[in-house]
C-alpha positions as CSV (number, residue, x, y, z in Angstrom):
1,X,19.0,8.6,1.3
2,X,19.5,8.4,5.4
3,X,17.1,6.9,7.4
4,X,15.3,10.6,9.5
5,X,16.5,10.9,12.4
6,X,13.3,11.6,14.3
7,X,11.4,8.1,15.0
8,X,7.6,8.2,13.2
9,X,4.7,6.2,12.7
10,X,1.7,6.4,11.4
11,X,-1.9,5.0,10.5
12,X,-2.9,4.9,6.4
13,X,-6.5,3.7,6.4
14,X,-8.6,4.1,3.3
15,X,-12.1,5.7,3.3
16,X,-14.0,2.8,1.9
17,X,-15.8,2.1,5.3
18,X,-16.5,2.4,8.4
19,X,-13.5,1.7,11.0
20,X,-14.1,-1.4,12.0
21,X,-12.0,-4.2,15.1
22,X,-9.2,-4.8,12.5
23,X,-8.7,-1.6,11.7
24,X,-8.7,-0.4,15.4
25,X,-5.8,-3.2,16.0
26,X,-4.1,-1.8,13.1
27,X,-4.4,1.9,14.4
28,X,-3.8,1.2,17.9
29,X,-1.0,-1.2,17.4
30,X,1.0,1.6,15.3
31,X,-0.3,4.3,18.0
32,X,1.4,2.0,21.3
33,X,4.3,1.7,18.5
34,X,5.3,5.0,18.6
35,X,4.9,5.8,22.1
36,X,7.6,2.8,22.6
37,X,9.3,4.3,21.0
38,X,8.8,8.3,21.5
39,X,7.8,8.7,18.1
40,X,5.5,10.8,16.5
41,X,2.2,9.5,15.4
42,X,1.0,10.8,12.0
43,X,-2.5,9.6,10.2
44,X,-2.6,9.5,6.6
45,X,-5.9,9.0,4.2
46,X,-5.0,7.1,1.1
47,X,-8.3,7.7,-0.9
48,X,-6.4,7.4,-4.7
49,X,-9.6,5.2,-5.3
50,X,-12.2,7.7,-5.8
51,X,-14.5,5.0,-7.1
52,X,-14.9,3.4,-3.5
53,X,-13.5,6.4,-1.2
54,X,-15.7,8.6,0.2
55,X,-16.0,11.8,2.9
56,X,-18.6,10.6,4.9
57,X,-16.0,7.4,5.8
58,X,-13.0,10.0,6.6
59,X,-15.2,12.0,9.2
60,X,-16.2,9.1,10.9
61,X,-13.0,7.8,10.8
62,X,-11.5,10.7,12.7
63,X,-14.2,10.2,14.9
64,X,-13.9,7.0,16.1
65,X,-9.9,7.4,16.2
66,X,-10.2,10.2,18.2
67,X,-13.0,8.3,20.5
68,X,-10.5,5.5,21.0
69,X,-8.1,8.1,22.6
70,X,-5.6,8.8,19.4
71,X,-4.2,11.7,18.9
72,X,-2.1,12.7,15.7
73,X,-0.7,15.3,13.7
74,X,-2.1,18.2,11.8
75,X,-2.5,18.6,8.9
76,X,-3.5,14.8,7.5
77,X,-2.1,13.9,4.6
78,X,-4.5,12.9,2.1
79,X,-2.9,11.1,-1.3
80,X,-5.4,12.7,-3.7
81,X,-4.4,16.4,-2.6
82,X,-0.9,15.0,-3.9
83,X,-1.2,13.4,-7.6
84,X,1.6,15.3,-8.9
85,X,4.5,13.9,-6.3
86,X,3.5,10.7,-7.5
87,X,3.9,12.1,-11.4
88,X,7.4,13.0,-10.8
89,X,8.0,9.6,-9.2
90,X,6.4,8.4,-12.5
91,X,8.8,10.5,-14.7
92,X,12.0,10.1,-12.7
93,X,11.5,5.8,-13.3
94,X,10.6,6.7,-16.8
95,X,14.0,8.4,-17.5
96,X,15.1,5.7,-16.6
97,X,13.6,3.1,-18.6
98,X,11.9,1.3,-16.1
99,X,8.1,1.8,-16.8
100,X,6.5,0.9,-19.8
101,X,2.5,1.4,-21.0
102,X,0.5,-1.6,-21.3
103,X,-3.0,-1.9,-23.1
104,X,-4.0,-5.3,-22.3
105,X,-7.5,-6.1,-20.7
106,X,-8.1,-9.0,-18.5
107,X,-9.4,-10.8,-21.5
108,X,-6.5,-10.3,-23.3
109,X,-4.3,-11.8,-20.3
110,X,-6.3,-14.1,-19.9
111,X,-6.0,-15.6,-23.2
112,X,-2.5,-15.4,-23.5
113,X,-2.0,-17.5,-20.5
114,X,-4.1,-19.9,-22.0
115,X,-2.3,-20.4,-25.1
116,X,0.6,-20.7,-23.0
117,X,-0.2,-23.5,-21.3
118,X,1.8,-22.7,-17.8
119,X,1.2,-19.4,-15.9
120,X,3.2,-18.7,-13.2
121,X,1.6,-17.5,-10.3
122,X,2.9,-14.8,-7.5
123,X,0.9,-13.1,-4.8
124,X,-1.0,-11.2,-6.4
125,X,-2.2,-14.0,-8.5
126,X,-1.4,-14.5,-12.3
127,X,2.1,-12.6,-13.1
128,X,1.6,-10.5,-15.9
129,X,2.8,-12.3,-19.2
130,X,4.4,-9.2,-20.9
131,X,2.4,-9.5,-24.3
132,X,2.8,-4.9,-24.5
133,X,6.6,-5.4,-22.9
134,X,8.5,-5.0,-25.9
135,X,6.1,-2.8,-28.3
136,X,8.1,0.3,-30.1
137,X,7.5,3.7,-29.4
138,X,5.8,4.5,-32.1
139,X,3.3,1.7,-31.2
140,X,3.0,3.0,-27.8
141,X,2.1,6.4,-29.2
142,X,-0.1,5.2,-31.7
143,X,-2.5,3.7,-29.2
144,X,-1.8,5.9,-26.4
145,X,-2.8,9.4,-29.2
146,X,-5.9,6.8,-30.3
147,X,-7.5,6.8,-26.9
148,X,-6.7,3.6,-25.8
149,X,-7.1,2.9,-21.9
150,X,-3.4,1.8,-20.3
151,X,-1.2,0.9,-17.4
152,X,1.9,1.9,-16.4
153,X,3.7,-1.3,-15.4
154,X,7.3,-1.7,-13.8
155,X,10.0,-3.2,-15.7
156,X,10.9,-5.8,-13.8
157,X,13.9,-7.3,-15.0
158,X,15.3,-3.4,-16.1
159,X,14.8,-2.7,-12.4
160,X,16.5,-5.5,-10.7
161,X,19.6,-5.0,-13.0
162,X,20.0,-1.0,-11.3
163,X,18.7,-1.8,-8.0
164,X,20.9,-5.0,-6.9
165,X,20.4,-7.3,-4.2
166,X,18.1,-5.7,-1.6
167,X,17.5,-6.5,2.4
168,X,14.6,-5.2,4.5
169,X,14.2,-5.4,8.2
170,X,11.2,-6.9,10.2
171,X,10.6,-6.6,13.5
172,X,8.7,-9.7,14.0
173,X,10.7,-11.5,10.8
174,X,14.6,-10.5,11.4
175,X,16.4,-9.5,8.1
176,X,14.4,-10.2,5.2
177,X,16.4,-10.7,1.3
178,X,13.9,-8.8,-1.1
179,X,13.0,-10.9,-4.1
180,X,10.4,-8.4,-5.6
181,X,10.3,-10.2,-9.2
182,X,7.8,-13.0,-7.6
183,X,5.4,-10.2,-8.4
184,X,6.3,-10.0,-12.2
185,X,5.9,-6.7,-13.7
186,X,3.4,-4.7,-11.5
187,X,1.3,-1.7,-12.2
188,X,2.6,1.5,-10.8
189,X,-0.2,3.5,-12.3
190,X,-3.2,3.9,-15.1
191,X,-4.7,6.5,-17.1
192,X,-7.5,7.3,-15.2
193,X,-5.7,6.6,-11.6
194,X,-2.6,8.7,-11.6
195,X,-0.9,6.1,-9.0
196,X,-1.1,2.8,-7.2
197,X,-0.8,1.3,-3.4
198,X,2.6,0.3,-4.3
199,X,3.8,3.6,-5.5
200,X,1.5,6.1,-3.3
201,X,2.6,4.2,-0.2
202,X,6.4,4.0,-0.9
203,X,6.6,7.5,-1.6
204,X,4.2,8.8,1.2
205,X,6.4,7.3,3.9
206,X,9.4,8.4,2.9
207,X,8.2,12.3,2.5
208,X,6.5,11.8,5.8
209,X,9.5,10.5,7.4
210,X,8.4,7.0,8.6
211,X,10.8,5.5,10.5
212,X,8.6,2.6,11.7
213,X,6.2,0.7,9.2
214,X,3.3,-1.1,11.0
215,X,0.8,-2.7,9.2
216,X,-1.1,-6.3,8.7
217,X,0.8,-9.5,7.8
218,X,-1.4,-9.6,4.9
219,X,0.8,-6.9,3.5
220,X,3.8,-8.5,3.9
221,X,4.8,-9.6,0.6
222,X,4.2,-6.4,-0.9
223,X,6.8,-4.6,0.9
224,X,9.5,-6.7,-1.6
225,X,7.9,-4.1,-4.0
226,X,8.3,-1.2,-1.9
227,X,11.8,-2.3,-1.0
228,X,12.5,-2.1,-4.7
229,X,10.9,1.1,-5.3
230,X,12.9,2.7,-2.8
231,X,15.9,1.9,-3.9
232,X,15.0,2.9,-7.1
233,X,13.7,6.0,-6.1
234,X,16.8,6.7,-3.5
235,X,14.0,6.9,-0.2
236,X,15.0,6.1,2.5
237,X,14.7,2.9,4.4
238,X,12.1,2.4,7.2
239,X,11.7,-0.5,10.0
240,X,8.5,-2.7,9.5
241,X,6.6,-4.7,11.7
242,X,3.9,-6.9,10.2
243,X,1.3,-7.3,13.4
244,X,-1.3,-10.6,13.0
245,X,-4.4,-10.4,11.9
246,X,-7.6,-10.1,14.5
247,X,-9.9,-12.8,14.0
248,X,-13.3,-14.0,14.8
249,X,-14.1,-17.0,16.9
250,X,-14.2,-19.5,13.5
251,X,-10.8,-17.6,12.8
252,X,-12.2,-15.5,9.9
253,X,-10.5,-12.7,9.4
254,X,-12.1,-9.8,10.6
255,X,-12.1,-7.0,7.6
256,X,-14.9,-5.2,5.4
257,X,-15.5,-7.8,3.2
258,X,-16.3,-10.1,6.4
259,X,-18.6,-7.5,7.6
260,X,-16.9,-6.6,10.8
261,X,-18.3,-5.2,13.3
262,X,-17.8,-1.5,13.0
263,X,-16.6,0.9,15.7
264,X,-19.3,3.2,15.5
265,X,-22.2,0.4,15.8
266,X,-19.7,-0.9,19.0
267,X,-20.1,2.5,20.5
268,X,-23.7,3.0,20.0
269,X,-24.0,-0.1,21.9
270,X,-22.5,1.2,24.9
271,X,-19.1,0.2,24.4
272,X,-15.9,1.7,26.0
273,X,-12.8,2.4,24.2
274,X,-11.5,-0.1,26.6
275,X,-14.0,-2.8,26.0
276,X,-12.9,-2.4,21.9
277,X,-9.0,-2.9,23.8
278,X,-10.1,-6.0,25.4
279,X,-11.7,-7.7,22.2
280,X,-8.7,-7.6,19.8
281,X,-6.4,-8.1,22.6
282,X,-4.6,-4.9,23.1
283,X,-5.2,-3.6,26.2
């Protein structure tokens, strides 16, 4: 598929939270991105995890956004309001043989790798063993009819063999050869979460038209994934440009799980969008 003509980017925080300084780098990063670059700026709200995501974060993230001086376009795209784009994208890679279920639970990885005696390891941690890779049809609809929770995992080595040797562009990193299978075979959806990042983000951009993917270095290594997808998928091919990570003065990353200082608490304070500008750098 051809790359849209019209240059886009755009802003894809999860509703876990409260904005906080690294996502205000993140969002303002993308939002000087794409005035670079006359593009429009679109905000999307990827709240596929409905354990964690919650309405009372998306409000005040459009508050504080808009507080910092953002302005994007109408309507938002919200991934939950969408399941059923992400269930074709399912189907169309299941025609093809290239997703298969699999029933294991941690334990049962876990084990397996054990036995083994050498797990190989890829960003994500552990890669998936394939113990459920080669079960029949009949054994997939055996436990699938008996209630039996799953995954939907890519088929790694099926998918390499259609999709050929892939390249992706970086901004910061020059030309970049996709080697996707360090990730073994990862899990495009499960029974109870009708998608994943790898396959709601993929598709998202390239029905949005995003021309210009900015996000964290820590999301680097996933876009071999999403290189993969896409030309599995036939989606067009965006730009990315992996910005560093803000930091705290020990050089801990700032992030939720850091308990970074959040926007709102910034401007109760008395802070200025400009002072938030000054501490990550970007004004």
């Amino acid at each position: 598929m051809i790359r849209p003509e019209t240059p886009a980017c755009r802003f894809a925080p999860s509703p876990t939270g409260y904005l906080h300084l690294g996502h205000a780098y993140s969002a303002l990063f993308s939002w000087q991105k794409a005035r670079e670059v006359s593009a429009r700026f679109l905000l999307r709200i990827e709240d596929i995890d409905t354990t964690r995501c919650r309405k009372i974060f998306e409000q005040a993230l459009y508050e504080d956004l808009a507080w910092l001086g953002l302005e994007w376009e109408i309507p938002v795209r919200r991934q939950s309001e969408h399941l059923p784009e992400y269930q074709s994208a399912l189907d169309k890679l299941a025609q093809r043989g290239l997703i298969y279920p699999c029933f294991c639970t941690r334990k049962d990885i876990a084990e397996e790798i054990g036995q083994s005696g050498n797990a190989p390891h890829g960003p994500d941690g552990v890669i998936y063993p394939g113990i459920c890779k080669h079960l029949s049809s009949s054994e997939q609809k055996d436990r699938k009819d008996g209630g039996a929770p799953y995954a939907l995992r890519l088929h790694m080595d099926r998918a390499l063999a259609q999709s050929g040797t892939l390249f992706w562009q970086d901004l910061a990193a020059g030309d970049v050869h996709a080697t996707p299978e360090i990730f073994g075979d990862v899990v495009l959806a499960r029974k109870d979460i009708a998608t994943s990042y790898h396959l709601s983000v993929t598709l998202d951009d390239a029905l949005q038209g995003i021309t210009y993917v900015t996000r964290g270095r820590d999301l680097f290594e996933a876009t071999h994934i999403h290189r993969l997808l896409q030309a599995l998928l036939d989606l067009p091919v965006p730009r990315w440009h992996h910005h560093e990570l803000v930091s705290d003065d020990q050089g801990v990353r700032l992030a939720k799980r850091h308990n970074a200082l959040a926007i709102r608490v910034l401007r109760e304070e008395g802070k200025k969008p400009d002072d938030i500008r000054k501490m990550i750098g970007l004004l």
